[in-house]
MOPAC internal coordinates of N, CA, C and O (Angstrom, degrees):
PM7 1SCF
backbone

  N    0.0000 0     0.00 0     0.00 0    0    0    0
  C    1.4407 1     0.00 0     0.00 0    1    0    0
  C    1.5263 1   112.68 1     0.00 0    2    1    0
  O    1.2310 1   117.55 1   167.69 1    3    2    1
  N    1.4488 1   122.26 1   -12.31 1    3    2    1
  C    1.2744 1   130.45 1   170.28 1    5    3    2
  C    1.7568 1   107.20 1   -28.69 1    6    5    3
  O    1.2310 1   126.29 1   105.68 1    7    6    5
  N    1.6894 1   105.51 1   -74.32 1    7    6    5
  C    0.8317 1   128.19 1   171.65 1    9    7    6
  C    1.6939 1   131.89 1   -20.64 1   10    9    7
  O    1.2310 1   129.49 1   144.07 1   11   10    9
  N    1.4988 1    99.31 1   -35.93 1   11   10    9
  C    1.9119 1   105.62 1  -163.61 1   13   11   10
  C    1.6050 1    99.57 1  -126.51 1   14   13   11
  O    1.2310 1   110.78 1   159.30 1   15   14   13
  N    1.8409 1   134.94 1   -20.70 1   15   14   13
  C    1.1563 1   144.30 1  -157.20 1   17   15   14
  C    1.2810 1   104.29 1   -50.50 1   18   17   15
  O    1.2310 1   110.50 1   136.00 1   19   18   17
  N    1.1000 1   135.47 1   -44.00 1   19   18   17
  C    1.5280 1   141.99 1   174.00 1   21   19   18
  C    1.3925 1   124.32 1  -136.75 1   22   21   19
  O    1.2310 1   111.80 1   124.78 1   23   22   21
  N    1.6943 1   133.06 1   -55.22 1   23   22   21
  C    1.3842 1   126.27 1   142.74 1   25   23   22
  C    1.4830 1   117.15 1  -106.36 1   26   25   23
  O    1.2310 1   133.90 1   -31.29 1   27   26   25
  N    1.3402 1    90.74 1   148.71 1   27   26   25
  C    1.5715 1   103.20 1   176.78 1   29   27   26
  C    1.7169 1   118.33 1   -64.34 1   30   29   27
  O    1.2310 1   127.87 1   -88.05 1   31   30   29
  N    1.4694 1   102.45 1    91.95 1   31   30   29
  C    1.5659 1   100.70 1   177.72 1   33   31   30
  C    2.0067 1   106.21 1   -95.33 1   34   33   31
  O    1.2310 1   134.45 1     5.50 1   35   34   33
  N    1.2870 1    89.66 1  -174.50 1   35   34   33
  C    1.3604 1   102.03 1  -177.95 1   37   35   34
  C    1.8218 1   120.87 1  -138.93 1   38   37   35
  O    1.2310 1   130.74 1   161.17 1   39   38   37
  N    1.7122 1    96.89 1   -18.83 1   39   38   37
  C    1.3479 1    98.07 1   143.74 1   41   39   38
  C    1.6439 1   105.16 1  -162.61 1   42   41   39
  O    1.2310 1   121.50 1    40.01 1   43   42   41
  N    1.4994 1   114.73 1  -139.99 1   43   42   41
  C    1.8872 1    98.38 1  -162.19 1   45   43   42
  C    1.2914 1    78.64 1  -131.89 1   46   45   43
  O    1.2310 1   104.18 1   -64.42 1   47   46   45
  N    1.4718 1   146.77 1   115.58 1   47   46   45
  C    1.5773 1   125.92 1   159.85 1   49   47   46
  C    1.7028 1    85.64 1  -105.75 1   50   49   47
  O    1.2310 1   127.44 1   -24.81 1   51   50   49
  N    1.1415 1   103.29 1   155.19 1   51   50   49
  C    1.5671 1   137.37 1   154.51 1   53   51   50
  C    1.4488 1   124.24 1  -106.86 1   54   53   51
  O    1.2310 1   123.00 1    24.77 1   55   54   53
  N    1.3732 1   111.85 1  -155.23 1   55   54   53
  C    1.6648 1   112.11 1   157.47 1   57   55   54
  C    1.4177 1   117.96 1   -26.02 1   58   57   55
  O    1.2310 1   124.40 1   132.03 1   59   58   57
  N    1.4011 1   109.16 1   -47.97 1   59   58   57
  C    1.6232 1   113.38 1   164.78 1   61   59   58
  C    1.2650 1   108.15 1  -113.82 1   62   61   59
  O    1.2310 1   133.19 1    24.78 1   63   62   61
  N    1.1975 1    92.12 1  -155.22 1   63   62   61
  C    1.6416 1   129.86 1  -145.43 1   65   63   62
  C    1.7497 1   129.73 1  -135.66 1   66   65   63
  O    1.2310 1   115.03 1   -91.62 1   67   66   65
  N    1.5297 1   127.03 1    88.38 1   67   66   65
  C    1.3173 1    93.00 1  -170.60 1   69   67   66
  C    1.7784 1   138.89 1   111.87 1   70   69   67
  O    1.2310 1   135.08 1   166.52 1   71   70   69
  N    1.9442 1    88.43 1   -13.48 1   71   70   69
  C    1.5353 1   103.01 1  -170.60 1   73   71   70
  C    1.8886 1    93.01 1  -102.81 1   74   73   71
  O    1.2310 1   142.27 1    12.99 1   75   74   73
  N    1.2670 1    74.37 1  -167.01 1   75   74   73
  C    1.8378 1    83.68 1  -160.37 1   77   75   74
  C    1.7981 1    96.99 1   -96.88 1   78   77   75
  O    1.2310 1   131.61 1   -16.06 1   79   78   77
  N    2.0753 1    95.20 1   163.94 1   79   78   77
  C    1.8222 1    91.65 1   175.44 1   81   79   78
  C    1.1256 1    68.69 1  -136.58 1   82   81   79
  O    1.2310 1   127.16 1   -25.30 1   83   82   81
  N    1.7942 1   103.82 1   154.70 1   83   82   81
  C    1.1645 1   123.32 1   140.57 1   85   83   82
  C    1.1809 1   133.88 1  -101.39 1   86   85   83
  O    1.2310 1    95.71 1     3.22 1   87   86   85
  N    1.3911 1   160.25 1  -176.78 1   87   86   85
  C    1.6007 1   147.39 1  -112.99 1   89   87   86
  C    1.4835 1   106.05 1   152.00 1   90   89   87
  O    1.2310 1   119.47 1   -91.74 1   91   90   89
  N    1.3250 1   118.61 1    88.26 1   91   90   89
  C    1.2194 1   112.22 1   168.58 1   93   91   90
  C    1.2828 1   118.72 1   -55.76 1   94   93   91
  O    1.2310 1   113.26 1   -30.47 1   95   94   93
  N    1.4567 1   130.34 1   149.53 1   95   94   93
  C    1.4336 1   140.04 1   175.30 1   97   95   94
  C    1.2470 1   109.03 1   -65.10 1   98   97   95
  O    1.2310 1   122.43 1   -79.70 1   99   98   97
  N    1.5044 1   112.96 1   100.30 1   99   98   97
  C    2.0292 1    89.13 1   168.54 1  101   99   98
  C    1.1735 1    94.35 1   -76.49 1  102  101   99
  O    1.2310 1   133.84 1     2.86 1  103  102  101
  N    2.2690 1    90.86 1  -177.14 1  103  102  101
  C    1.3768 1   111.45 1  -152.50 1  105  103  102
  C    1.3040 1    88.31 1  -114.53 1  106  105  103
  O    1.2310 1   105.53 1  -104.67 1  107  106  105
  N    1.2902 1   144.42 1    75.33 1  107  106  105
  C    1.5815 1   125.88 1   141.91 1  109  107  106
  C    1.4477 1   109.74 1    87.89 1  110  109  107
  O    1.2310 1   109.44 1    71.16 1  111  110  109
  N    0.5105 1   137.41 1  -108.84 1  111  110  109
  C    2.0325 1   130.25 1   168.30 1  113  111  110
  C    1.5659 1   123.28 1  -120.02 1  114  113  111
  O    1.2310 1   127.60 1  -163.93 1  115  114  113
  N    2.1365 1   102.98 1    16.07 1  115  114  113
  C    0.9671 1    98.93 1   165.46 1  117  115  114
  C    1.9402 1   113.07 1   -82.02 1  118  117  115
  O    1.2310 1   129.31 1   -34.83 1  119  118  117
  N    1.6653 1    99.65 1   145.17 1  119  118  117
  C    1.3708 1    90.36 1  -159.51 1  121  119  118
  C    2.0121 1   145.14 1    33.19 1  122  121  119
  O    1.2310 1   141.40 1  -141.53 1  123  122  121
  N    1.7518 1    76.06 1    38.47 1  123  122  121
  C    1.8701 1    93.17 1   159.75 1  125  123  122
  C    1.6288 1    87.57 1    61.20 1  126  125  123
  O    1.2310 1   119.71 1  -147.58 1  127  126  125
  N    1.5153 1   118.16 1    32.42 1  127  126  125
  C    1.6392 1    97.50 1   160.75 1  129  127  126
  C    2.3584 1   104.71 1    83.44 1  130  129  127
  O    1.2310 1   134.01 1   151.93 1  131  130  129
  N    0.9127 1    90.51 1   -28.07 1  131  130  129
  C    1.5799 1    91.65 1  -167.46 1  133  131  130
  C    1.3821 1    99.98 1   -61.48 1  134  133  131
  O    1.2310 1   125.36 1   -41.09 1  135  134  133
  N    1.7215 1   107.30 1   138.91 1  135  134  133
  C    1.6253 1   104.00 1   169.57 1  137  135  134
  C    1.3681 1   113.49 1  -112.45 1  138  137  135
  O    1.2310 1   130.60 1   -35.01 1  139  138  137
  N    1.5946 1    97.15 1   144.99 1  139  138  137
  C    1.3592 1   120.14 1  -175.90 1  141  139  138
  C    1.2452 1   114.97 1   -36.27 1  142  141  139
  O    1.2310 1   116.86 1   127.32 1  143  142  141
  N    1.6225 1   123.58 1   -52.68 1  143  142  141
  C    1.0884 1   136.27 1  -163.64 1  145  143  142
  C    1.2243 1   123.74 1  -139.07 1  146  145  143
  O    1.2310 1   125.50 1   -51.23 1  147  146  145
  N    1.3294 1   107.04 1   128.77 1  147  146  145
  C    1.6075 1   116.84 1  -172.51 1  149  147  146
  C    1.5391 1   101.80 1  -125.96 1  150  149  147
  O    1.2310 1   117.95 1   -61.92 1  151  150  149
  N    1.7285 1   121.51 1   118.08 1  151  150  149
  C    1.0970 1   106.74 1   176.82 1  153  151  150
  C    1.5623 1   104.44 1  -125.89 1  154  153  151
  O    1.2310 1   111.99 1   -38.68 1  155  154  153
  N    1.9110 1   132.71 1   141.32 1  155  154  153
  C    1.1719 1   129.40 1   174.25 1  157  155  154
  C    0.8546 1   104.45 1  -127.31 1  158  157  155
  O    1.2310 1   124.94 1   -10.99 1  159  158  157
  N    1.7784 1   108.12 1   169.01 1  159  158  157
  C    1.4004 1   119.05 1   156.16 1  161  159  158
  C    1.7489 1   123.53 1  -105.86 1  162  161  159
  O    1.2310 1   121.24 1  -120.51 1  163  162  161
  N    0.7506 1   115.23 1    59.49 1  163  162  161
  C    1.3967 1   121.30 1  -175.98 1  165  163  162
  C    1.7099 1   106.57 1  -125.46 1  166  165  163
  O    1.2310 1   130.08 1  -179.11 1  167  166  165
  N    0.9883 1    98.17 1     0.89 1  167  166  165
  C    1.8834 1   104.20 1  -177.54 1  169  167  166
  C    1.5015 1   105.79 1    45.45 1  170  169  167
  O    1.2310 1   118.74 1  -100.86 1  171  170  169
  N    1.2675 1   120.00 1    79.14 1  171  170  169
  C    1.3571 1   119.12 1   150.72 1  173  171  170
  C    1.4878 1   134.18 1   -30.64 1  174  173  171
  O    1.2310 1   121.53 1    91.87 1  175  174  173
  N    1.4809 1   114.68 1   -88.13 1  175  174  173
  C    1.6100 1   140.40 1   133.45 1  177  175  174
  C    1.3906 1   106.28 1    18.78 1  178  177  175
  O    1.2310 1   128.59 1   120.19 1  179  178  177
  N    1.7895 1   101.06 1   -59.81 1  179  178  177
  C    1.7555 1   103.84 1  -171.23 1  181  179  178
  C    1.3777 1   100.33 1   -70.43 1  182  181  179
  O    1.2310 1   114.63 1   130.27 1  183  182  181
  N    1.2354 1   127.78 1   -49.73 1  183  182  181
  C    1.6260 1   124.39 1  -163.53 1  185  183  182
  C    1.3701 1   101.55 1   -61.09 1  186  185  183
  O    1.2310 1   120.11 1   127.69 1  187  186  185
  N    1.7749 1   117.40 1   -52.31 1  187  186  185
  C    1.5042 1    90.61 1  -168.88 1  189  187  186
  C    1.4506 1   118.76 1   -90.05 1  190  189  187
  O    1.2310 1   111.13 1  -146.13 1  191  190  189
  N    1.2931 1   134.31 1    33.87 1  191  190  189
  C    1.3850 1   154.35 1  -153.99 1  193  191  190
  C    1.7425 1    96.45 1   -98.86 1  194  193  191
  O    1.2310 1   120.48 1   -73.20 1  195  194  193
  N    1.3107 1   116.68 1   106.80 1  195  194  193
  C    1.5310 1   114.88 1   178.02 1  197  195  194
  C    1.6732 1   110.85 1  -121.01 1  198  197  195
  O    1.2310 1   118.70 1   -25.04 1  199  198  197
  N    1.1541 1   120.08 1   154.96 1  199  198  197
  C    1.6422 1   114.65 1   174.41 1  201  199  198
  C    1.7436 1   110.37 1   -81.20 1  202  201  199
  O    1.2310 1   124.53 1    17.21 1  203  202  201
  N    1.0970 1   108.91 1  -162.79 1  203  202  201
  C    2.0290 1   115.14 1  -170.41 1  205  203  202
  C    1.4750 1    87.85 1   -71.75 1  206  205  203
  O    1.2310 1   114.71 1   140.40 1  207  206  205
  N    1.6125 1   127.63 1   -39.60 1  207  206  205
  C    1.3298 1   112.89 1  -161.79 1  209  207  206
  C    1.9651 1   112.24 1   -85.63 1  210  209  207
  O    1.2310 1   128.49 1  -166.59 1  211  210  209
  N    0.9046 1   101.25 1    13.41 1  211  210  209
  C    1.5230 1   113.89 1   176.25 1  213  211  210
  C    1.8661 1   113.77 1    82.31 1  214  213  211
  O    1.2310 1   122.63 1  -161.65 1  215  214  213
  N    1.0592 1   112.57 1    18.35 1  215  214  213
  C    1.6148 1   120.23 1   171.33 1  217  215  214
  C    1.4233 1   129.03 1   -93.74 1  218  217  215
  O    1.2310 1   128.44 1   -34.23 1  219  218  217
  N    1.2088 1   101.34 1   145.77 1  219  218  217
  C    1.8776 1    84.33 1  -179.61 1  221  219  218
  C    0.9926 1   122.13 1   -53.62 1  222  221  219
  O    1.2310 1   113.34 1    -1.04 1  223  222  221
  N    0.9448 1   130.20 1   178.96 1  223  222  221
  C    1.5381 1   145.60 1   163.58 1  225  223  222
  C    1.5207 1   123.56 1   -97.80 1  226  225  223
  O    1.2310 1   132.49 1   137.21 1  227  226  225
  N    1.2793 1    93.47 1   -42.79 1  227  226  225
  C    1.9986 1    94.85 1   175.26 1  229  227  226
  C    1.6343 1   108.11 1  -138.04 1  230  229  227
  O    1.2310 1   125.49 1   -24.41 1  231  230  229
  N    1.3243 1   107.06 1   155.59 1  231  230  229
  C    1.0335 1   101.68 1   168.79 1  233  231  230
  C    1.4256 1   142.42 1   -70.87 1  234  233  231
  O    1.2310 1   113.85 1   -49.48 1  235  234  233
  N    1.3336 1   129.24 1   130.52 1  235  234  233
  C    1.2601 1   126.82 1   169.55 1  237  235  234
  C    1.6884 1   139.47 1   -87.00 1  238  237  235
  O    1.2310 1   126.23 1   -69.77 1  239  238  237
  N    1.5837 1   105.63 1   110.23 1  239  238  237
  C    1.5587 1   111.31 1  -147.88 1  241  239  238
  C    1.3017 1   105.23 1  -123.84 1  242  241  239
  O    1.2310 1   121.13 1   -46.63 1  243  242  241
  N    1.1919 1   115.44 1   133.37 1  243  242  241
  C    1.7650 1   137.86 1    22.34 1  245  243  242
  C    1.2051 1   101.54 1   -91.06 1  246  245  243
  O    1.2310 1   112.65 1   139.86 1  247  246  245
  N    1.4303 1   131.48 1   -40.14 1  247  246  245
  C    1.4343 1   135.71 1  -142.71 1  249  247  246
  C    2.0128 1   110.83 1   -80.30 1  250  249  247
  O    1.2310 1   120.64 1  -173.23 1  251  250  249
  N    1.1563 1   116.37 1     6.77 1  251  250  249
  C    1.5517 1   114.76 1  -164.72 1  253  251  250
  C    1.5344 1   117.77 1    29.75 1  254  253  251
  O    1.2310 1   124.67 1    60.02 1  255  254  253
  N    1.1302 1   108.64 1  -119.98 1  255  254  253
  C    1.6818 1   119.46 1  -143.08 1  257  255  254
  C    1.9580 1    96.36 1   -95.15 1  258  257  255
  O    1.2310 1   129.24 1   176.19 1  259  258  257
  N    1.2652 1    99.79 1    -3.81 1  259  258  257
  C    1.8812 1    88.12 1   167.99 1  261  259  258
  C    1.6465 1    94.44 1  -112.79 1  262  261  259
  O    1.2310 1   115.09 1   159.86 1  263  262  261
  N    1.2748 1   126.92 1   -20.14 1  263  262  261
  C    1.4474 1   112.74 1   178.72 1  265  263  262
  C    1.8312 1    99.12 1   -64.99 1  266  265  263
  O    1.2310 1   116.82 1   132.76 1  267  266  265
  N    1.3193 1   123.64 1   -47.24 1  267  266  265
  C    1.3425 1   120.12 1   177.53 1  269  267  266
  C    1.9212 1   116.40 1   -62.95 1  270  269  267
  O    1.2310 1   113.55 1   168.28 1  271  270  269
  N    0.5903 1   129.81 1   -11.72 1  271  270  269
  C    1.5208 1   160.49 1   155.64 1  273  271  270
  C    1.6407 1    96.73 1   -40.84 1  274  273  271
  O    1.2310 1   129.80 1   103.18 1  275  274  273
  N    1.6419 1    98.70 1   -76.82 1  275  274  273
  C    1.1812 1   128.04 1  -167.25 1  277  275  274
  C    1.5858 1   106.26 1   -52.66 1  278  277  275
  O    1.2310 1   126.84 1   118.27 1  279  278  277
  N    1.4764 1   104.45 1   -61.73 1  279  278  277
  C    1.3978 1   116.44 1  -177.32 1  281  279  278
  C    1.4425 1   123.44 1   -63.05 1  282  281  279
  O    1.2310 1   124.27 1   158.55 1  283  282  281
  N    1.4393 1   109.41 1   -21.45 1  283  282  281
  C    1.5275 1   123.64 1   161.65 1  285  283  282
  C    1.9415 1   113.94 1   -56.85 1  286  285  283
  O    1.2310 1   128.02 1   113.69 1  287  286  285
  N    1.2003 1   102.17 1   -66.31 1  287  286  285
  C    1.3647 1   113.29 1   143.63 1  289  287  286
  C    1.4610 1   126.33 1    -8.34 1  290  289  287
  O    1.2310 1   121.96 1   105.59 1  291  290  289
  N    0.9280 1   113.85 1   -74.41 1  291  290  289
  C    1.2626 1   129.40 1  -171.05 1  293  291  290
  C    1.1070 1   119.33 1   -57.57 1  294  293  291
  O    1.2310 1   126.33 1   142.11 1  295  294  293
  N    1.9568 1   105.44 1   -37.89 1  295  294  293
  C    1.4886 1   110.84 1  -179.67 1  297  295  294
  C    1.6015 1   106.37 1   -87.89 1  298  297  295
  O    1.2310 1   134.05 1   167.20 1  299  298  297
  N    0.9782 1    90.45 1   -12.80 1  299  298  297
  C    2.0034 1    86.93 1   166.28 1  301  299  298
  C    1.6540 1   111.30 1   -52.06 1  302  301  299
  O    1.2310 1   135.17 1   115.70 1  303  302  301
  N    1.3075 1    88.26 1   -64.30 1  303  302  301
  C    1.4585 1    98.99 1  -165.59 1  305  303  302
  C    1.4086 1   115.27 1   -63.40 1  306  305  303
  O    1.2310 1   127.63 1   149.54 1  307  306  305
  N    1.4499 1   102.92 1   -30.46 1  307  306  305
  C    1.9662 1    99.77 1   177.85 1  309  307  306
  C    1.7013 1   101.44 1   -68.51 1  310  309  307
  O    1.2310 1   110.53 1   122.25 1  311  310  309
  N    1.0943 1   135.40 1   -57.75 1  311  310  309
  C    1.5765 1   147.88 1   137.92 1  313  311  310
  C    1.7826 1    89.81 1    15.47 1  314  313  311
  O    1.2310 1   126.79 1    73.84 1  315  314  313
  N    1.7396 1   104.55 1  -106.16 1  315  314  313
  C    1.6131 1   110.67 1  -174.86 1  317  315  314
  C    1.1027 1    95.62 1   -36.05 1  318  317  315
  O    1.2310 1   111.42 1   101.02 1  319  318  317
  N    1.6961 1   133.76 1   -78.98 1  319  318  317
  C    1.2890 1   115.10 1  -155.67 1  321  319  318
  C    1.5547 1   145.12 1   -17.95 1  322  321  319
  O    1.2310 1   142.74 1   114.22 1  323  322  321
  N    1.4958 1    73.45 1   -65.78 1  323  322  321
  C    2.0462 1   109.38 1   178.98 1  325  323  322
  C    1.8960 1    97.76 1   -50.73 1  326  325  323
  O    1.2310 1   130.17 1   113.37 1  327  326  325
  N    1.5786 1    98.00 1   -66.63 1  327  326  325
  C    1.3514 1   112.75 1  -172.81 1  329  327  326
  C    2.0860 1   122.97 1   -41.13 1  330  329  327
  O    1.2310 1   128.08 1   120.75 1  331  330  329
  N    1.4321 1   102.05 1   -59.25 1  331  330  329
  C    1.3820 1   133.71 1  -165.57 1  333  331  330
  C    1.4157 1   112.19 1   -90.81 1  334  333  331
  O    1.2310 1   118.54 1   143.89 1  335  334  333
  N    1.7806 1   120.38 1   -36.11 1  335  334  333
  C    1.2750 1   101.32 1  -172.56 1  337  335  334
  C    1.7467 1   119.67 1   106.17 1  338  337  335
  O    1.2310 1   115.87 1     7.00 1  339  338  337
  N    1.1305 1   125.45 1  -173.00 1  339  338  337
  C    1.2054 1   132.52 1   138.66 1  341  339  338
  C    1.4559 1   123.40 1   -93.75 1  342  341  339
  O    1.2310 1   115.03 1  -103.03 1  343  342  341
  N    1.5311 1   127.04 1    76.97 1  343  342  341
  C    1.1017 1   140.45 1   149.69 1  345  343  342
  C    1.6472 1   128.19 1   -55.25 1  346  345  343
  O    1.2310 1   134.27 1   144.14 1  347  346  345
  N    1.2468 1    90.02 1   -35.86 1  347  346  345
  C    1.5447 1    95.53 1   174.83 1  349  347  346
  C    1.5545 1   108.12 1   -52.92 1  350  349  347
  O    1.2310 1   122.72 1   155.45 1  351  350  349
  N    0.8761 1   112.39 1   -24.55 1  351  350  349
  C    2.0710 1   113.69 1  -153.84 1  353  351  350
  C    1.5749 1    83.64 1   -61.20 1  354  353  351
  O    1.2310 1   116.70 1   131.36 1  355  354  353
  N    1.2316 1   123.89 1   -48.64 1  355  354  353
  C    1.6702 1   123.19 1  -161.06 1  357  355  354
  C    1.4699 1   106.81 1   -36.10 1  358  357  355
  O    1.2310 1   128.94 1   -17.95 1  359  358  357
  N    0.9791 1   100.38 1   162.05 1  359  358  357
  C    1.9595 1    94.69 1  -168.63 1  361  359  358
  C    1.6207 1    91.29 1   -97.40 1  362  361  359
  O    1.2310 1   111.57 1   158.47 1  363  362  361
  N    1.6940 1   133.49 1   -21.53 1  363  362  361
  C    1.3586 1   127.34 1   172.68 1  365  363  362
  C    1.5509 1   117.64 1   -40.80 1  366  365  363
  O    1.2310 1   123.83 1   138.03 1  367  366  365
  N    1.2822 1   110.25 1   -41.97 1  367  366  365
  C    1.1273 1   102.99 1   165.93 1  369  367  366
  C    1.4380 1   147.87 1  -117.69 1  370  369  367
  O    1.2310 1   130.70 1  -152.51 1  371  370  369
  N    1.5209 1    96.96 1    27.49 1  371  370  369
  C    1.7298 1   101.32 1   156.94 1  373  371  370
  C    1.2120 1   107.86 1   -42.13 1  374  373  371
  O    1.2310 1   113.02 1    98.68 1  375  374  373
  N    1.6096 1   130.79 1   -81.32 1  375  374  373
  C    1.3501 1   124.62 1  -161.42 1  377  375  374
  C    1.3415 1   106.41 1   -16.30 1  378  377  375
  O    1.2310 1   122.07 1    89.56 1  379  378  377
  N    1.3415 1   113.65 1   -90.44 1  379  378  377
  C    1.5545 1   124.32 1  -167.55 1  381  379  378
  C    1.5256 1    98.66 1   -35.10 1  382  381  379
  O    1.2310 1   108.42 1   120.89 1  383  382  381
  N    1.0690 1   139.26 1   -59.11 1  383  382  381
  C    1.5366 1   136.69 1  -141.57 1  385  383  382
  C    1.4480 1    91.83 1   -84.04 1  386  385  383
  O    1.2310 1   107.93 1   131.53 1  387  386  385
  N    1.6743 1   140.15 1   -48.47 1  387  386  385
  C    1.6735 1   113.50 1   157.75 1  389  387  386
  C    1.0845 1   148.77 1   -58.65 1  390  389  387
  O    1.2310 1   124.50 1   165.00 1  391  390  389
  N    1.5846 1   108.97 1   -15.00 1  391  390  389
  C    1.4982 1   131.95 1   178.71 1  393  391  390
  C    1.7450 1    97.25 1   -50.75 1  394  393  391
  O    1.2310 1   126.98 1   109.69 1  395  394  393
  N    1.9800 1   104.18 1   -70.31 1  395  394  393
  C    1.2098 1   142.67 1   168.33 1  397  395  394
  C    1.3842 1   106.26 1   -20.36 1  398  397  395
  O    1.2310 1   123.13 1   128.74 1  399  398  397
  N    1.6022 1   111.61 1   -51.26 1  399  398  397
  C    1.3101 1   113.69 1  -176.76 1  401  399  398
  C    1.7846 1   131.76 1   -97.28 1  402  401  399
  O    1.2310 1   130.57 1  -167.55 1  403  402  401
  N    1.6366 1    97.22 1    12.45 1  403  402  401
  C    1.3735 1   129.62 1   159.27 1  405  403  402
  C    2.1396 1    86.95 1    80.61 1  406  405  403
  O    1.2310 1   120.82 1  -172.92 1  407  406  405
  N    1.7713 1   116.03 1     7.08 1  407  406  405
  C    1.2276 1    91.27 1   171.12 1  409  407  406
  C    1.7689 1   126.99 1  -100.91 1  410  409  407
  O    1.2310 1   120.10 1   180.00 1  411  410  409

């Protein structure tokens, strides 16, 4: 659910680009399916990491200033996730979520 929780991504880049996540298995409707633990290598943290004057801090590679975009993104959705659950599962809102997905 990473993927759909708030925007529709297709993968998670951070600081990078391309590395792997892992995803604990939830257990069934303990805690609505949500897993405890999500660990990557793409350095999240680094992308959205800014100084007092509002600039990044490191660079984000290969993709620059839409890969950080991206990675902003991303923390949305870990955010809903963690927060909300799998709500999506409800069948109320398929409609919207194929429309979304042009099917």
């Amino acid at each position: 659910m990473l993927t759909k929780s708030f925007y529709l991504l297709r993968d998670f880049p951070g600081r990078y680009d391309g590395g792997v996540i892992w995803v604990e298995q939830g257990e069934g409707r303990i805690n609505d399916g949500v897993s405890g633990v999500i660990i990557g290598s793409n350095d999240w943290a680094g992308a959205w990491a800014i100084d007092n004057a509002g600039r990044p801090l490191y660079a984000t590679v290969p993709g620059g200033d839409r890969q950080r975009e991206l990675a902003y993104r991303f923390g949305v959705n870990l955010v809903m996730y963690a927060l909300t659950g799998n709500y999506k599962s409800d069948q109320v809102h398929v409609p919207a979520i194929l429309e979304r997905l042009g099917q």
